[in-house]
C-alpha positions in Angstrom: 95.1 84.6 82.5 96.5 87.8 80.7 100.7 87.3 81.0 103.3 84.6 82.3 104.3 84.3 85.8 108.0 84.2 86.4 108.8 81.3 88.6 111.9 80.8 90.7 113.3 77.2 90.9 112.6 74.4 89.4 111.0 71.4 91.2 109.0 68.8 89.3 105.8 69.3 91.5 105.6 73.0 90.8 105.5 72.3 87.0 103.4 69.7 87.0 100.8 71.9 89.3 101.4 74.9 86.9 100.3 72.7 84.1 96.9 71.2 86.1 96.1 75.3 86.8 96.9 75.9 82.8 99.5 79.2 83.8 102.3 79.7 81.5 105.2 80.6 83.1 109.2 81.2 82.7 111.0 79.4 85.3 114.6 79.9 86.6 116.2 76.5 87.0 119.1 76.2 88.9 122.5 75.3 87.1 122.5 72.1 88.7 119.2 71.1 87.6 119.1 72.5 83.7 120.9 69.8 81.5 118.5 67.2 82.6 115.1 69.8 82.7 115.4 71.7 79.6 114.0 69.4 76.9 110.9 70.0 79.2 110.1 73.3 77.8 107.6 74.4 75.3 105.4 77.0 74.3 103.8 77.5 77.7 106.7 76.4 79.8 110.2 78.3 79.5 112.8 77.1 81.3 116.0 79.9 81.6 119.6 78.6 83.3 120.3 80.4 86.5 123.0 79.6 89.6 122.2 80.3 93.2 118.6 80.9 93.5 118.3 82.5 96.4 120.5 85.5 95.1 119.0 88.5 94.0 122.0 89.0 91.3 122.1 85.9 89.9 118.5 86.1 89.0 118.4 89.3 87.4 121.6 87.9 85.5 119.4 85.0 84.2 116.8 87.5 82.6 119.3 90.1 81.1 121.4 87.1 79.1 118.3 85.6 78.0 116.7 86.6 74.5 113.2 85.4 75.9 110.7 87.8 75.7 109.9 88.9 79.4 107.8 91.9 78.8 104.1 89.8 79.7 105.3 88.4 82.7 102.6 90.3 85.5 103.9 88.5 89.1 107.1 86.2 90.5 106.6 83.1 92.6 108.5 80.9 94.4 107.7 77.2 96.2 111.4 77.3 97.8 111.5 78.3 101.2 115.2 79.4 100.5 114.3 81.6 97.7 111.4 83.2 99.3 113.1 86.8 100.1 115.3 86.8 96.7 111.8 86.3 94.8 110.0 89.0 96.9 112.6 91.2 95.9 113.0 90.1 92.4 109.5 91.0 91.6 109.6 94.8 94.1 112.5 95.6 91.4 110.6 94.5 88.8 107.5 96.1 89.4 105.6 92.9 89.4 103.0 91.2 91.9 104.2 88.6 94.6 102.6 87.2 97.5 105.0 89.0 99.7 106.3 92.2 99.4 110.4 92.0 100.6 109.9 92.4 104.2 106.7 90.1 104.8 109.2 87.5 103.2 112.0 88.1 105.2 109.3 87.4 108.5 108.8 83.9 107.0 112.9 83.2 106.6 114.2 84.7 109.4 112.8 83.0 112.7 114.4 85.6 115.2 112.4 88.4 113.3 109.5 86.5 112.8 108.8 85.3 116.7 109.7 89.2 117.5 106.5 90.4 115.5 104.6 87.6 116.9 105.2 88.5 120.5 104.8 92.5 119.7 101.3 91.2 118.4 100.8 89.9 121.9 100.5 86.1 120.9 102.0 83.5 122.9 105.7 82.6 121.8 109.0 81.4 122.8 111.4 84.0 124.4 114.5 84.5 122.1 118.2 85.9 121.9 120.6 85.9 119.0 123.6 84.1 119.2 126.5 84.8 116.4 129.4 84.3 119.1 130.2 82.5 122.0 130.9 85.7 123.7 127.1 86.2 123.1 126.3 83.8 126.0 127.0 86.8 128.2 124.5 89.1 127.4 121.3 89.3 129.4 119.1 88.2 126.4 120.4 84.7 127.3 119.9 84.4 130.6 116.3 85.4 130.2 115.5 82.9 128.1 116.4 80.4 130.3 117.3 77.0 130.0 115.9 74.5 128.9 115.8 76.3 125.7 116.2 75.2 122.1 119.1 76.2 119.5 118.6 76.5 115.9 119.7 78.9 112.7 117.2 82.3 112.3 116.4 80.8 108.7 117.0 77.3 108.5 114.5 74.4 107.4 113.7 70.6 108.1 114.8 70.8 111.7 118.5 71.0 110.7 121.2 71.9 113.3 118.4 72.4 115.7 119.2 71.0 119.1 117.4 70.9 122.8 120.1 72.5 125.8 119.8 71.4 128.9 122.1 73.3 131.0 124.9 76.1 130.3 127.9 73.8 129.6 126.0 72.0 127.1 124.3 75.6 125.0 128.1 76.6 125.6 129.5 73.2 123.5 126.2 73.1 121.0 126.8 76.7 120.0 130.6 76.1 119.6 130.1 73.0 117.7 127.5 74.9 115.2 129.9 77.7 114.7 132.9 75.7 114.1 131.4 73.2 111.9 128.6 75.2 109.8 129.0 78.4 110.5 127.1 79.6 107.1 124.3 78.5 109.0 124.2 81.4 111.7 123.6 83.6 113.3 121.5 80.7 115.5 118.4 81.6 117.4 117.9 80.7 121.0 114.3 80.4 122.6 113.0 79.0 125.7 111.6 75.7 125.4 107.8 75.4 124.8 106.6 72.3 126.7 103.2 71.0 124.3 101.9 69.0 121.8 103.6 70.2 118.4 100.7 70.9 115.8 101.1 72.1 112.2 98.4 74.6 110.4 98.2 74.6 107.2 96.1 76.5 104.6 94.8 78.8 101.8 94.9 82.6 101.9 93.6 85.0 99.3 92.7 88.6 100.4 93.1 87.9 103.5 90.5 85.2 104.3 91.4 81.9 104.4 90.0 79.1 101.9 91.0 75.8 103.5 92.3 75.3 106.2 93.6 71.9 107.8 94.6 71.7 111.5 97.1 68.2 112.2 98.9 66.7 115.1 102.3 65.0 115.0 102.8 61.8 115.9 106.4 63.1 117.7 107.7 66.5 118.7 109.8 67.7 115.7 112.6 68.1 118.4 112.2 64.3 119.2 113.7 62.9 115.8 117.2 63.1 117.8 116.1 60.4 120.6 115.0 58.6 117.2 111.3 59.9 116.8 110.3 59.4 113.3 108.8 62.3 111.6 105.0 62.0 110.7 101.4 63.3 111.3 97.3 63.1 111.2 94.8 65.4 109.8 91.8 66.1 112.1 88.4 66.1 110.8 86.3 69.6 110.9 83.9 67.9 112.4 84.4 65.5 114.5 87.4 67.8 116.0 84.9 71.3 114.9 86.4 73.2 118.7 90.4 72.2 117.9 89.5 73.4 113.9 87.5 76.9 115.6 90.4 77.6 117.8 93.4 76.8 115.8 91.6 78.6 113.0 91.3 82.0 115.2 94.9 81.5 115.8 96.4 80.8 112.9 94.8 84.1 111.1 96.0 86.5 114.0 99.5 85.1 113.6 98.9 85.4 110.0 98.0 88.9 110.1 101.0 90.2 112.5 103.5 88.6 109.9 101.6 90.5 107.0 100.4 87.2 104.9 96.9 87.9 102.8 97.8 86.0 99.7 99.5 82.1 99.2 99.4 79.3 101.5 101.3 78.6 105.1 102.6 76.0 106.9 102.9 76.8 110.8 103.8 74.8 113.8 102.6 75.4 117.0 102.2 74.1 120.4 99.2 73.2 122.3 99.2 73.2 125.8 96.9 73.4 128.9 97.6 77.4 128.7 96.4 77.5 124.9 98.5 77.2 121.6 101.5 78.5 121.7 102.8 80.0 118.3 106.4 77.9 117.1 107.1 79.4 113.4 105.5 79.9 110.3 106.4 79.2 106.2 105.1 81.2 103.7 105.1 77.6 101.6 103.5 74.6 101.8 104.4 71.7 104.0 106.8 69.1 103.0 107.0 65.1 104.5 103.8 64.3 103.0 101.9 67.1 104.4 100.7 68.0 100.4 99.6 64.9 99.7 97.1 64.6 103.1 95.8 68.0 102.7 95.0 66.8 99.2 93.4 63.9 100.3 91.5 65.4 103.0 90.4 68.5 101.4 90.7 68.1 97.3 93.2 70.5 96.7 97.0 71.0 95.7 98.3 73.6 97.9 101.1 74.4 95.5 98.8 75.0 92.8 96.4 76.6 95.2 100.1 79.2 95.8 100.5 79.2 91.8 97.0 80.1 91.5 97.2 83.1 94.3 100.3 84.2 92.5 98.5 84.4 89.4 95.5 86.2 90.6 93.6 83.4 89.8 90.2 82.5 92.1 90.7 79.7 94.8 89.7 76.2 94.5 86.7 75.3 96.5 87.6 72.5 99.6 85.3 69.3 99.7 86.1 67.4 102.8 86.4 63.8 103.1 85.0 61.7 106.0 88.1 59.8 105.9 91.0 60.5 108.0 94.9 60.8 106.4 97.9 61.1 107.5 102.0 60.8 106.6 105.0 59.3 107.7 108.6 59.1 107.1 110.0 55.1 106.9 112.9 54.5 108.8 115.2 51.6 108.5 118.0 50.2 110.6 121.9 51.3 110.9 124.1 49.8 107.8 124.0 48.8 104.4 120.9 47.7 103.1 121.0 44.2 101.4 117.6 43.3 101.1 114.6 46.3 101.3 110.7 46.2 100.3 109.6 46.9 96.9 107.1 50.0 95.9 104.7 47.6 95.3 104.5 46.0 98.8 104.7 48.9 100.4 101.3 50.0 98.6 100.4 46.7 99.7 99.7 47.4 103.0 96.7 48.6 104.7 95.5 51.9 104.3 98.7 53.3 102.3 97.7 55.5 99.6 101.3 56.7 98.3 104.6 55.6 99.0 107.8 55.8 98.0 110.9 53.6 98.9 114.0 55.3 98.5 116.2 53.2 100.2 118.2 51.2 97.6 120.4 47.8 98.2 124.1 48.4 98.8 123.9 51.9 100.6 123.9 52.8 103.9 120.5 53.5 105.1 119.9 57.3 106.4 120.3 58.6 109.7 117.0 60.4 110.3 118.2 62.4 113.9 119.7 64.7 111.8 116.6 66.0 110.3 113.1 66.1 109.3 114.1 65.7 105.7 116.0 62.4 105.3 114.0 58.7 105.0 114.5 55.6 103.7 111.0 55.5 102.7 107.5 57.4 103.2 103.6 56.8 103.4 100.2 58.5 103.1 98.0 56.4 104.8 94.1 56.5 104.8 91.8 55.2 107.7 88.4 55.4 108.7 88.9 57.6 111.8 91.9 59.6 112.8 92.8 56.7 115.4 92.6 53.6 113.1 95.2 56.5 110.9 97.5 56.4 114.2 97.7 52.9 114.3 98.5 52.2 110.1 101.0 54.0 110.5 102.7 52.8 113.6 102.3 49.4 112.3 103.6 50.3 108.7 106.8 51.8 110.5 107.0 48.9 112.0 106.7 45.9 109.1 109.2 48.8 106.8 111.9 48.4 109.5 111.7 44.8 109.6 111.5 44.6 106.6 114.5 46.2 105.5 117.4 43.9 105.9 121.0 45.0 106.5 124.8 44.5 107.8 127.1 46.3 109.7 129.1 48.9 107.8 
């Protein structure tokens, strides 16, 4: 490719997929991260010190002090679902190419404005309100969404402060709790509860037509993790499941064309029900909690270099499916502090796993997971011969990981 591609944030996947798809690039690594990234750099990797990503100034500050030639960098991209907008914006004042121009990105952060466009497009969604105050419970808005309804923030991730209501007195005490004890994390978002099967879509876009596409099922409602469901999915085949893949498919690109996405990749959740699927939210991103590593499995390609590439103006990688059926989970281990837990090794041990990590380590406590989709004391891609047999590895790796961690009380 002619030119560098200015990347903001630095996580080791994204270089090392930047690498595989040969783009040079700058990168803007946060403050936090720098001392122990920046003997990483070379000729086709620079790596500039920046603070908070997600601000528009601090990135601008990062170029103007730096002596790095900038002039041949042609787009911006981000993998950081918190530094989508900032990014978008970065490269409108720059006058380079993005994925998303500043408002499509703020449709993939902000999830009161994004299920607004959706339901002006005429597709199934949640009802909403927005909630910054407890004098908002008041208004109208509220009381037709109804209850039971969920509570979350309008741009949050990983299921974090996101909580089922059940009845006024307890929307009343969630709300107050939220606003009391994070309220950075507000304005929160209010929809009706969407009874369903959760789903996630995920996928390849460039000019508008999609490339690959992957239609899963969780094991568990997302909302489920606080009743101690344990985060996890299956890929369906395009074949043997060819009426969920043409239907999901249709669905996912008229959601994707109300929010204004032709270029990148998504991950969207939705819910399928006896009406139809019913549209949750959408990340201009790829998945996280394994959801990379399947789709890679499944279908031969990285989506974050498959986003790089987009960014880049490069051509697509052509899918080739497997036969096999994948899927991920998150490990969970009991309450306390871990004396004795399973090495890497037996974990990859075990039928069907693929990839795992243990991150549980002896003489901590060992995570509590109803928080949110994000902490584990271990994970798994597991690989099976149908998507059934995939259900079962991984209900009986959850199963040996738990017993297998050993721990006393606090």
């Amino acid at each position: 490719m002619n030119g560098r591609i200015l990347v903001v944030g630095w996580k080791p996947v994204v270089e090392d997929a930047l690498e595989r798809a040969g783009i040079p690039h700058v990168t803007l690594v946060e403050t936090a991260k720098y001392p122990g990234v920046r003997f990483r750099a070379d000729a086709d990797r620079v790596l500039l010190p920046c603070g908070d990503i997600t601000c528009v100034e601090a990135l601008l500050g990062a170029l103007h002090r730096s002596d790095t030639a900038v002039s041949d960098i042609v787009a911006v991209w981000t993998a950081d679902e918190f530094a989508v907008v900032a990014g978008a914006a970065l490269a409108q004042l720059l006058g380079l190419r993005s994925c998303t121009d500043v408002t499509t990105a703020l449709r993939f952060r902000d999830k009161y404005v994004q299920k607004r466009t959706v339901a002006r497009a005429g597709i199934p969604v949640a009802d909403t309100a927005l909630l910054a105050s407890l004098d908002d419970l008041g208004d109208p808005g509220v009381a037709a969404v109804g209850l039971p309804a969920v509570i979350k923030p309008v741009a949050g991730a990983g299921t974090s402060h996101t909580y089922r209501v059940d009845t006024p007195e307890e929307l009343r005490e969630r709300l107050g709790a939220l606003l009391e004890s994070d309220p950075g994390a507000g304005p929160f978002l209010l929809e009706s509860f969407v009874a369903g099967r959760e789903m996630h879509l995920d996928g390849c876009l460039f000019e508008g037509r999609l490339t690959a596409f992957a239609a899963s099922r969780y094991l568990t409602n997302n909302i489920n993790i606080q009743a101690g469901g344990i985060n996890g999915s299956y890929m369906l085949d395009p074949e043997r499941d060819e009426d969920v893949y043409a239907t999901a498919e249709k669905f996912a690109l008229s959601c994707l064309e109300a929010l204004g996405l032709t270029d990148g990749v998504f991950h969207m959740e939705v819910f399928a029900g006896d009406d139809g699927l019913w549209f949750s939210e959408c990340a201009a991103r790829a998945g996280g909690g394994g959801i990379i590593e399947v789709f890679q499995a499944k279908f031969g390609l990285n989506l974050i270099e498959e986003h790089a590439k987009a960014a880049a103006g490069l051509p697509p990688g052509i899918p080739v499916v497997s036969s096999d059926a994948f899927g991920c989970t998150l490990l969970c281990a009991p309450q306390g502090i871990a004396v004795s837990v399973p090495t890497v090794d037996e974990l990859l041990a075990r039928p069907g796993v693929l990839q795992g990590t243990v991150d549980q380590v002896v003489g901590a406590p060992t995570p509590d997971m109803t928080k949110n989709t994000v902490r584990r004391a271990g994970s798994a891609i597991v690989r099976a011969a149908t998507e059934g047999d995939a259900v079962d590895r991984i209900r009986s790796l959850r199963s040996w990981f738990a017993e297998a961690v050993v721990t006393e009380t606090a």
